[in-house]
N, C-alpha and C positions, 0 to 999 in steps of 0.2 A: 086355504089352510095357513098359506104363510102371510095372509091379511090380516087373520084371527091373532096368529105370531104376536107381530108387530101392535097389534092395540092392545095384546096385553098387557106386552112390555111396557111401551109409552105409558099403560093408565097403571101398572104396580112399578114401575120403578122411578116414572117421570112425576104424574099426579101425586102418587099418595107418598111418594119418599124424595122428593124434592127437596134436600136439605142440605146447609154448610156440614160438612164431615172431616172432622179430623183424620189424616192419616191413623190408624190401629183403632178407630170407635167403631164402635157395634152399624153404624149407618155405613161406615166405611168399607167394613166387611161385608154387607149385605148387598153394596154397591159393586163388588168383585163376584159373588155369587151372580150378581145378574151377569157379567163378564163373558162368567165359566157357561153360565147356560146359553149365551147367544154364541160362543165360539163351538159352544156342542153343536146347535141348532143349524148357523151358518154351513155349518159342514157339510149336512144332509141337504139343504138348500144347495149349494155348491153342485154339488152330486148330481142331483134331482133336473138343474136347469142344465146340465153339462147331456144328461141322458133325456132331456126331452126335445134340447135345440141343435148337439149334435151326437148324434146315437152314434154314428160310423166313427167316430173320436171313442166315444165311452165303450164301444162293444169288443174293441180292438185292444184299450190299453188293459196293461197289465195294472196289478193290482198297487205296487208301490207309486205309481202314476198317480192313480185316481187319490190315494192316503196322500199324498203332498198335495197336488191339486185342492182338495178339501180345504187341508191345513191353509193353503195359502189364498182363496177364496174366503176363509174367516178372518183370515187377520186382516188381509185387505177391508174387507168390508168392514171391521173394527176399526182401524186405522182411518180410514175414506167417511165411512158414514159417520161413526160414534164421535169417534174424538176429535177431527174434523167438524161436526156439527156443534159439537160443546167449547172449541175452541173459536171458531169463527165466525158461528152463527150466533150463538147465545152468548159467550163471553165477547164476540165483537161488536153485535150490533142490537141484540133485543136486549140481553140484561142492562148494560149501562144506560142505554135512550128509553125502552120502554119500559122494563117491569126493573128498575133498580131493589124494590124492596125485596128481590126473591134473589134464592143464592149463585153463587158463581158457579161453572160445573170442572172447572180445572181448578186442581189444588197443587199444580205443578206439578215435576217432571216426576216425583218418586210416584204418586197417580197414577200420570198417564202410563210410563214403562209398567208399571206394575199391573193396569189395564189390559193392555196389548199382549203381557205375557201369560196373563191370568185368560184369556182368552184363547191365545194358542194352545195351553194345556185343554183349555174345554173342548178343542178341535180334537188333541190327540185323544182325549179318553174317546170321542164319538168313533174316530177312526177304528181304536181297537176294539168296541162294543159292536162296532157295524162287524167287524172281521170276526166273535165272536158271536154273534146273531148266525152268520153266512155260514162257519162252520159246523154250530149247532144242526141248521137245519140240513146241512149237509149230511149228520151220522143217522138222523132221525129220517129222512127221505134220500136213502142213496141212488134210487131210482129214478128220480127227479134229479138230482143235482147231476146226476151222469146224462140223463136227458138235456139239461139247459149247457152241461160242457160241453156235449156233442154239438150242439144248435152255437157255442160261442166259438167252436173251432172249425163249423160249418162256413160261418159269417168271415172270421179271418181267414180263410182260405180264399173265398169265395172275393173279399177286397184283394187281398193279395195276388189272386188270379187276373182282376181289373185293373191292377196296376200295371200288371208285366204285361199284359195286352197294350195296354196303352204306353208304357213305353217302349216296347215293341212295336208298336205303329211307328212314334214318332223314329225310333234308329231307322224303320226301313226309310222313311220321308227324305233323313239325313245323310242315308247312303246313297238312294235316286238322286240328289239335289247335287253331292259329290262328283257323283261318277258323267253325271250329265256336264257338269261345268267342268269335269276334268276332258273329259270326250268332246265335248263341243269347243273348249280352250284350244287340245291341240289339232284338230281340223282346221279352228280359225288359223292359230300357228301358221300349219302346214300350205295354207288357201295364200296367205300374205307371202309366204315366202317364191311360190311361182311366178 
């Protein structure tokens, strides 16, 4: 799905709207529009690769986590991939040597910030649409949503209980390892001094 994403983009906003754009013309703006929808998009990508590669991260955090998280997963990836690629790969090295007749993709810095920003809003509207999907379904299925609390406070308990084990392993390790060099120091002490 996020294959299908990406070549739609690339073929509606790369292919068929590949053009020099004034700051405030109608190509300009339609150029922000794709922005707002990849900062939407990137969010739930965000989300999605954060809850499929590490669950014990996603099941555990609280909600204001995952809403920045998102947010900051899209702008990176705006910043990293988009304006990044238009900057150095196409405005450094294919536009001027290989395809000069085709347009530049940075029209400067009012552009890009305006990019970046136009982006980040697209992240928050996804945020708040995701939070307003999650509470929908919540008054519509209280049943479920009390079931999937139960099972997410089953889950943080249940790491939480693996922690304290595990750092409870390690204190006792720390206290045997003490008591032993404190006990076996003053024996040796005690041996040297006879």
């Amino acid at each position: 799905m996020i294959i299908l994403y990406l070549i739609l983009l690339l073929v509606v906003w790369g292919y068929f709207n590949w053009r020099e754009s004034v700051p405030g013309s109608a190509s300009w703006w339609f150029d922000l529009l794709g922005h707002v929808q990849f900062g939407f998009v990137c969010f739930f990508v965000g989300l999605y690769l954060l809850r499929r590669f590490r669950p014990d991260i996603y099941k555990i955090s609280p909600e204001l986590f995952l809403a920045v998280f998102g947010i900051l997963f899209a702008v990176f990836m705006q910043v990293l991939i988009w304006e990044g690629w238009e900057r150095f790969i196409w405005d450094g090295l294919l536009q001027p040597y290989i395809f000069p007749w085709l347009a530049w993709a940075q029209k400067g810095d009012l552009d890009t910030t305006s990019d970046n920003w136009v982006t980040a809003i697209g992240s928050v509207v996804a945020m708040i649409s995701r939070r307003a999907i999650i509470r929908r379904w919540e008054k519509k299925h209280p049943n479920e949503a009390l079931k999937a609390y139960q099972k997410l406070l089953t889950d943080k308990a249940r790491q939480l209980g693996e922690e304290a084990q595990k750092s409870d392993r390690q204190h006792k390790k720390e206290v045997r390892r003490e008591f032993l060099q404190a006990f076996l120091g003053q024996r040796l002490h005690k041996t040297k001094l006879r």
